[in-house]
C-alpha positions as protocol buffer text, in pm:
chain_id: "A"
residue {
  index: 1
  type: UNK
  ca { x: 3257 y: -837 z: 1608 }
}
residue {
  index: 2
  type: UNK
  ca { x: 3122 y: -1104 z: 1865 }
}
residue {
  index: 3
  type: UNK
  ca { x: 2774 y: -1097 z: 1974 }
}
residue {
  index: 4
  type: UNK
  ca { x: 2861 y: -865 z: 2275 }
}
residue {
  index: 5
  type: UNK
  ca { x: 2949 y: -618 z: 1981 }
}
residue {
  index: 6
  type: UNK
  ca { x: 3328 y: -599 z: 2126 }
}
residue {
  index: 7
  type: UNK
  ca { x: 3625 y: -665 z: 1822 }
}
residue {
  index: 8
  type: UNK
  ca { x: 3661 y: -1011 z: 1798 }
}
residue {
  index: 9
  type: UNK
  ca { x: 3967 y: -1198 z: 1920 }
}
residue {
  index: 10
  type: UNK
  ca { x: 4093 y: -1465 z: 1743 }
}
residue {
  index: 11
  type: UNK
  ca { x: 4020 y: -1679 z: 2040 }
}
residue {
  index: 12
  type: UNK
  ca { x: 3635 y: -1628 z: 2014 }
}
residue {
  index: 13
  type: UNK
  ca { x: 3680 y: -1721 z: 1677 }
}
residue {
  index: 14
  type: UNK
  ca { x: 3654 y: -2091 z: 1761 }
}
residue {
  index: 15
  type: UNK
  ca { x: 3372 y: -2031 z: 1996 }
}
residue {
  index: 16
  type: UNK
  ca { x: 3197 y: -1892 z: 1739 }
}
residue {
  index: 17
  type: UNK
  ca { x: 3211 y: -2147 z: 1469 }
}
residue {
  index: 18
  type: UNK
  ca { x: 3081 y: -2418 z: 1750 }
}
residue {
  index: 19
  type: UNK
  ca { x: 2812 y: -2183 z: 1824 }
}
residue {
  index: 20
  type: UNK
  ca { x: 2726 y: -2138 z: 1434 }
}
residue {
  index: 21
  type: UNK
  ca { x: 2786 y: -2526 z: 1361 }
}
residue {
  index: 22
  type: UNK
  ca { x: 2552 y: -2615 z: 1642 }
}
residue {
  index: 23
  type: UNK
  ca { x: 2322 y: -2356 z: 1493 }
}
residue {
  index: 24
  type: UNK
  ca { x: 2308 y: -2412 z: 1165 }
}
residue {
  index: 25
  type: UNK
  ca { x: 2497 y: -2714 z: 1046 }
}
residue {
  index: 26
  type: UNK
  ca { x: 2253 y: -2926 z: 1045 }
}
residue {
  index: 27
  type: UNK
  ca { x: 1984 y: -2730 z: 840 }
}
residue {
  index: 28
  type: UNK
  ca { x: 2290 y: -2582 z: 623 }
}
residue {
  index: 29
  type: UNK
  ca { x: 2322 y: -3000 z: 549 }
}
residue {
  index: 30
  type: UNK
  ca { x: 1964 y: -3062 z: 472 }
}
residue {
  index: 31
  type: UNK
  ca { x: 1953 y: -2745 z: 253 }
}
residue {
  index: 32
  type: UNK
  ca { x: 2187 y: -2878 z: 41 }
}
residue {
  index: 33
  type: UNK
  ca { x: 2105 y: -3192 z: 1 }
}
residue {
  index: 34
  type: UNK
  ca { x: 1723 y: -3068 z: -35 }
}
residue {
  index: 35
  type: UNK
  ca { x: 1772 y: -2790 z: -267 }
}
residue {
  index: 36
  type: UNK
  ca { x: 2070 y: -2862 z: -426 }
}
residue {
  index: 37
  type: UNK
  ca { x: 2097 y: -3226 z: -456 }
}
residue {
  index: 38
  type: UNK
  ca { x: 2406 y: -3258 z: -302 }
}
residue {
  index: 39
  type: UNK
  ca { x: 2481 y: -3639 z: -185 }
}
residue {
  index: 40
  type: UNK
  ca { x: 2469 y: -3620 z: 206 }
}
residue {
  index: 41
  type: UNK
  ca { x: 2854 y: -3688 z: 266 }
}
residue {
  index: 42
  type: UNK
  ca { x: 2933 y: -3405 z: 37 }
}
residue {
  index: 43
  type: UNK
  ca { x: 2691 y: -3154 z: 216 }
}
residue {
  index: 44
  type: UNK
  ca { x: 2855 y: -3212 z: 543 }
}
residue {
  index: 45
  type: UNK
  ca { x: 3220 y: -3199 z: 363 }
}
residue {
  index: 46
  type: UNK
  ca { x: 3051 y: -2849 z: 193 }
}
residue {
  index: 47
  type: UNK
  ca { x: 2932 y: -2728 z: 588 }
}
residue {
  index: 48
  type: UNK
  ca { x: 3273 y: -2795 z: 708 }
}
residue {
  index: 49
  type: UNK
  ca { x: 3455 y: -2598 z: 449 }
}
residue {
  index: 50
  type: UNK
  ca { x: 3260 y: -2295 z: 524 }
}
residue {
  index: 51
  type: UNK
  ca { x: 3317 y: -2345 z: 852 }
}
residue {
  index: 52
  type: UNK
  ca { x: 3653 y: -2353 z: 860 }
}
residue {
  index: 53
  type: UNK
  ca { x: 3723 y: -2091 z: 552 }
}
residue {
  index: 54
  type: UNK
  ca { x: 3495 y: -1858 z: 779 }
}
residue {
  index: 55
  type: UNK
  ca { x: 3802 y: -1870 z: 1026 }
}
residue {
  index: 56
  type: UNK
  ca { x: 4064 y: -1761 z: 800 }
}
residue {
  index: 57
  type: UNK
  ca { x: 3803 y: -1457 z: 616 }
}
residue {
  index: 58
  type: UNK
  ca { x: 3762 y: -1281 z: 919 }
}
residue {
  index: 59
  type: UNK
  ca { x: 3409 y: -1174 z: 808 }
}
residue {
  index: 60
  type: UNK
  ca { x: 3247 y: -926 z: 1036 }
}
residue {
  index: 61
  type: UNK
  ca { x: 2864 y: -1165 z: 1054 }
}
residue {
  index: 62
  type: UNK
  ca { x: 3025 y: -1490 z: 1039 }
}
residue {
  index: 63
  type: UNK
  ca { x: 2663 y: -1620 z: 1072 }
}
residue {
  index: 64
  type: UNK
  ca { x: 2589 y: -1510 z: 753 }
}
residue {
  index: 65
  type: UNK
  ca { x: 2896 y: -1608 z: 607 }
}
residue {
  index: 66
  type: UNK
  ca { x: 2906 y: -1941 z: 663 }
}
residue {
  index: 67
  type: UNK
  ca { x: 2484 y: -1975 z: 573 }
}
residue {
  index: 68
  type: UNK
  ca { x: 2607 y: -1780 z: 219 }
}
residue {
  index: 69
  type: UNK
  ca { x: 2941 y: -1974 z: 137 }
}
residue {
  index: 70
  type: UNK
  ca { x: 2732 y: -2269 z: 164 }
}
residue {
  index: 71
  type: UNK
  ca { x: 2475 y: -2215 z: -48 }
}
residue {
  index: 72
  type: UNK
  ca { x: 2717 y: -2065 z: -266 }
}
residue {
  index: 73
  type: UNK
  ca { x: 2912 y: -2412 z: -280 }
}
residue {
  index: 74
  type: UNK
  ca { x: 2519 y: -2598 z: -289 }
}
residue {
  index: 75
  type: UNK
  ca { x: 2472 y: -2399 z: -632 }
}
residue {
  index: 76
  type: UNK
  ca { x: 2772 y: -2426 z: -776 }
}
residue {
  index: 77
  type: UNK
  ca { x: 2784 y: -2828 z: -707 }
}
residue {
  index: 78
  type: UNK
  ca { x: 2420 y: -2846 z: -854 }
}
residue {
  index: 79
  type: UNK
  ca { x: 2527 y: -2636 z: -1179 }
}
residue {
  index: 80
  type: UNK
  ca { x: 2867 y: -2862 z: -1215 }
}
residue {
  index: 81
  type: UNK
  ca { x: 2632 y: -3159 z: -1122 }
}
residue {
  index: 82
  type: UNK
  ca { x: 2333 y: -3108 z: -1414 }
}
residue {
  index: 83
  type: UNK
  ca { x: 2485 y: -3372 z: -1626 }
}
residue {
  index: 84
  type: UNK
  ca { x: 2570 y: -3625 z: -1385 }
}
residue {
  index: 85
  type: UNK
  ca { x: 2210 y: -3752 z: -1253 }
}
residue {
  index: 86
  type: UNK
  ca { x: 2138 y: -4070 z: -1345 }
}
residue {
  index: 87
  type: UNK
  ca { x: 1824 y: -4131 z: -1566 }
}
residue {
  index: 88
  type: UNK
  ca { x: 1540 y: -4227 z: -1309 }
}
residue {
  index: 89
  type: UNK
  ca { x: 1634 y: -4659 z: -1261 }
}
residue {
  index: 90
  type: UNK
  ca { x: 1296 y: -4708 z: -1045 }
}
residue {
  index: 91
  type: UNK
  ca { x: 1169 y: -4958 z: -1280 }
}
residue {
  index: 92
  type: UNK
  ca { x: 1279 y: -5284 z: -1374 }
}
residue {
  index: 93
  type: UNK
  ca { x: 1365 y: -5211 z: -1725 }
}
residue {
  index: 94
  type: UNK
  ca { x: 1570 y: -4863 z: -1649 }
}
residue {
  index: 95
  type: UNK
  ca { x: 1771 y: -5037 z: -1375 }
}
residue {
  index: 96
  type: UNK
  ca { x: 1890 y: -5318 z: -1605 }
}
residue {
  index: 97
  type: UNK
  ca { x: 1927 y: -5086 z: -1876 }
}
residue {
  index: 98
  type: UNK
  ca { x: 2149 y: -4887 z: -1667 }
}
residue {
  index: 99
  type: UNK
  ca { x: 2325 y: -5204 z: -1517 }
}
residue {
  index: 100
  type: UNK
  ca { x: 2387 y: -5299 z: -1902 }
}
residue {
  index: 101
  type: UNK
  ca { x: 2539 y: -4944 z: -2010 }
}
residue {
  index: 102
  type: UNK
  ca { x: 2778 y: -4950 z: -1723 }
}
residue {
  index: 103
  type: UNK
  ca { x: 2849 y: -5280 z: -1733 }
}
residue {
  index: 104
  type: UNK
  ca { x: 2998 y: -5177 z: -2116 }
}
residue {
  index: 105
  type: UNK
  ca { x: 3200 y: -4904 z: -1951 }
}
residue {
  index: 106
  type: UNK
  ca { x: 3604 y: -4900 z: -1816 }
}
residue {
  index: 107
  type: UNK
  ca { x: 3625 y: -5005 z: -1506 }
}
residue {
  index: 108
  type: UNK
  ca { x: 3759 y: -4641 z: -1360 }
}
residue {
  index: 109
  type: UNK
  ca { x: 3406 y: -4492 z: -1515 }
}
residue {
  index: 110
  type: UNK
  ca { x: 3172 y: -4850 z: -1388 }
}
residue {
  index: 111
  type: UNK
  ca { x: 3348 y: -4819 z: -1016 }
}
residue {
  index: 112
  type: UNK
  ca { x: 3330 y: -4451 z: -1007 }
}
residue {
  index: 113
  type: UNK
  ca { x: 2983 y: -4472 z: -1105 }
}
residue {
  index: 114
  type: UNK
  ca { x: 2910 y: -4735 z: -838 }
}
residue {
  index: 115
  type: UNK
  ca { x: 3075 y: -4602 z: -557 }
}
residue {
  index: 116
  type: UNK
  ca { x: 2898 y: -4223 z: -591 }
}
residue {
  index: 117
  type: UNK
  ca { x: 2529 y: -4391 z: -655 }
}
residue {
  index: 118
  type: UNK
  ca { x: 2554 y: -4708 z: -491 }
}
residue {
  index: 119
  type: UNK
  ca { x: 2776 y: -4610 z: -221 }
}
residue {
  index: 120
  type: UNK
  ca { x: 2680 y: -4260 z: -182 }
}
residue {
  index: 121
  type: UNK
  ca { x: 3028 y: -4145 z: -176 }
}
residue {
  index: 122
  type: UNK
  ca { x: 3177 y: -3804 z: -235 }
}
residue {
  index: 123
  type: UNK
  ca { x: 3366 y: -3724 z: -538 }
}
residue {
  index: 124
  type: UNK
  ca { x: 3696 y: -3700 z: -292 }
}
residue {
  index: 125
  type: UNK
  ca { x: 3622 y: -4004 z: -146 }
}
residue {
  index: 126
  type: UNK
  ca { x: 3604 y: -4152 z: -482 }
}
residue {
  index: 127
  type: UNK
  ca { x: 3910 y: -3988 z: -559 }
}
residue {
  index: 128
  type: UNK
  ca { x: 4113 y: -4060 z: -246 }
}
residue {
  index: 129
  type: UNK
  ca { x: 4015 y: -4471 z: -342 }
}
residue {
  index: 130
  type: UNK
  ca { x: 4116 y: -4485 z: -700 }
}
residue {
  index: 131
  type: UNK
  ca { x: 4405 y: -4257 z: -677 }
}
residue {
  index: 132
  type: UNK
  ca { x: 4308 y: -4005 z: -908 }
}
residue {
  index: 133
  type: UNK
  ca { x: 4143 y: -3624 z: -868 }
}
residue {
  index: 134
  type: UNK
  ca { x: 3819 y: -3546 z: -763 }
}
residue {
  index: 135
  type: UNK
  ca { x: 3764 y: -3342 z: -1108 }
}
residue {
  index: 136
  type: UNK
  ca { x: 3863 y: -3657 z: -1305 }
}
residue {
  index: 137
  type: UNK
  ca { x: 3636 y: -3876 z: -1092 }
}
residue {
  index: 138
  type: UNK
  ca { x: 3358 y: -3606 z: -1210 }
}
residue {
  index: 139
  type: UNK
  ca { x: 3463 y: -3654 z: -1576 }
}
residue {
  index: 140
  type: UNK
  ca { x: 3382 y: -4063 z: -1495 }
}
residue {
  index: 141
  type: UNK
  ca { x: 3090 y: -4000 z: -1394 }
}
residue {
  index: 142
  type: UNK
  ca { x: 3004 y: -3788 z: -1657 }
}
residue {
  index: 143
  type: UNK
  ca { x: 3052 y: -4036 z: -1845 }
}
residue {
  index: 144
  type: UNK
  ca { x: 2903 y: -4313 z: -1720 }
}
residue {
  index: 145
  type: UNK
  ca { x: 2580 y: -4120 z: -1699 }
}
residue {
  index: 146
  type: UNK
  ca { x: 2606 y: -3953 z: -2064 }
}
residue {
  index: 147
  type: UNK
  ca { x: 2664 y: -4358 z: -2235 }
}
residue {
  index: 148
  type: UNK
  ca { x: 2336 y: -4455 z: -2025 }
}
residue {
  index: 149
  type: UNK
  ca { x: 2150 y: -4132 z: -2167 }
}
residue {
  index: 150
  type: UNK
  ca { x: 2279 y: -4195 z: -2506 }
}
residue {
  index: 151
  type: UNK
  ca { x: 2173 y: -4553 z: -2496 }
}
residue {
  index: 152
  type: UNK
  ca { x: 1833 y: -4403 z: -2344 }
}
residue {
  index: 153
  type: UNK
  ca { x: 1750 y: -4194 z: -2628 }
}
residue {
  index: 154
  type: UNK
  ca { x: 1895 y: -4469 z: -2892 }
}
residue {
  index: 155
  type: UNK
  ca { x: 1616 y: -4758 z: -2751 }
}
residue {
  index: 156
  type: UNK
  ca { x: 1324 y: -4468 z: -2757 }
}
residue {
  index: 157
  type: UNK
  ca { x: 1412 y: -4405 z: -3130 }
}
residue {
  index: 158
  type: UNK
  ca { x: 1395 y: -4705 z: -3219 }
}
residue {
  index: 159
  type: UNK
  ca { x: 1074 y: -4789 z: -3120 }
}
């Protein structure tokens, strides 16, 4: 249904995700980055998706489609996400710590790494530059960020 309450025609369809875009994107993209912790390139690339996978579900409040699918998408990427933060690097000693441990890495996990904190790019931009899939530029970064946690806890031990 449209707003009028009449069936909706596919031709409002498009109408309608404007409308809800112009209503929501933006706050749907500071939710997710706020909440969530989802880089800002990927919250935008998260908005869109809902927005166009609201198109092809047909849902009857597309509204509240489009507000759920992308905090759906905002959870799920902060649950996938929980072991790729890096350590906190504000200091002097934790950034060249971390500059050290990556420096020690491959260079697919060390580029990876700088491109998605450095950069601020999206896992599929990442991907789309090295040639590989998203998931296995998550599996980089994984790693990247468990080798500076390991060498983390290994320096506090031996204190």
């Amino acid at each position: 249904m449209n707003l009028s309450g009449a069936p909706r025609k596919r031709s409002d369809a498009a109408v309608d995700i404007e409308r809800i875009y112009d209503m929501y994107g933006g706050i749907l993209t500071e939710t997710l980055i706020g909440r969530y912790h989802v880089p800002r390139p990927e919250a935008a690339e998260m908005v869109r998706a809902a927005l166009e996978a609201v198109i092809t579900a047909e849902a009857e409040d597309p509204e509240a489609w489009v507000i759920a699918a992308a905090c759906r998408s905002g959870q799920a990427y902060q649950l996938a996400s929980k072991g790729t933060a890096l350590p906190d690097a504000s200091d002097a000693k934790s950034a060249a710590l971390v500059r050290a441990v990556l420096a020690t890495l491959p260079e697919p996990a060390r580029r990876a790494a700088q491109l998605h904190y450095v950069d601020g790019r999206s896992y599929v931009q990442i991907a789309e530059e090295l040639g590989v899939t998203p998931h296995y530029v998550k599996r980089l970064i994984f790693k990247a960020v468990s080798a500076v946690r390991k060498e983390q806890r290994r320096r506090q031990n031996h204190r």
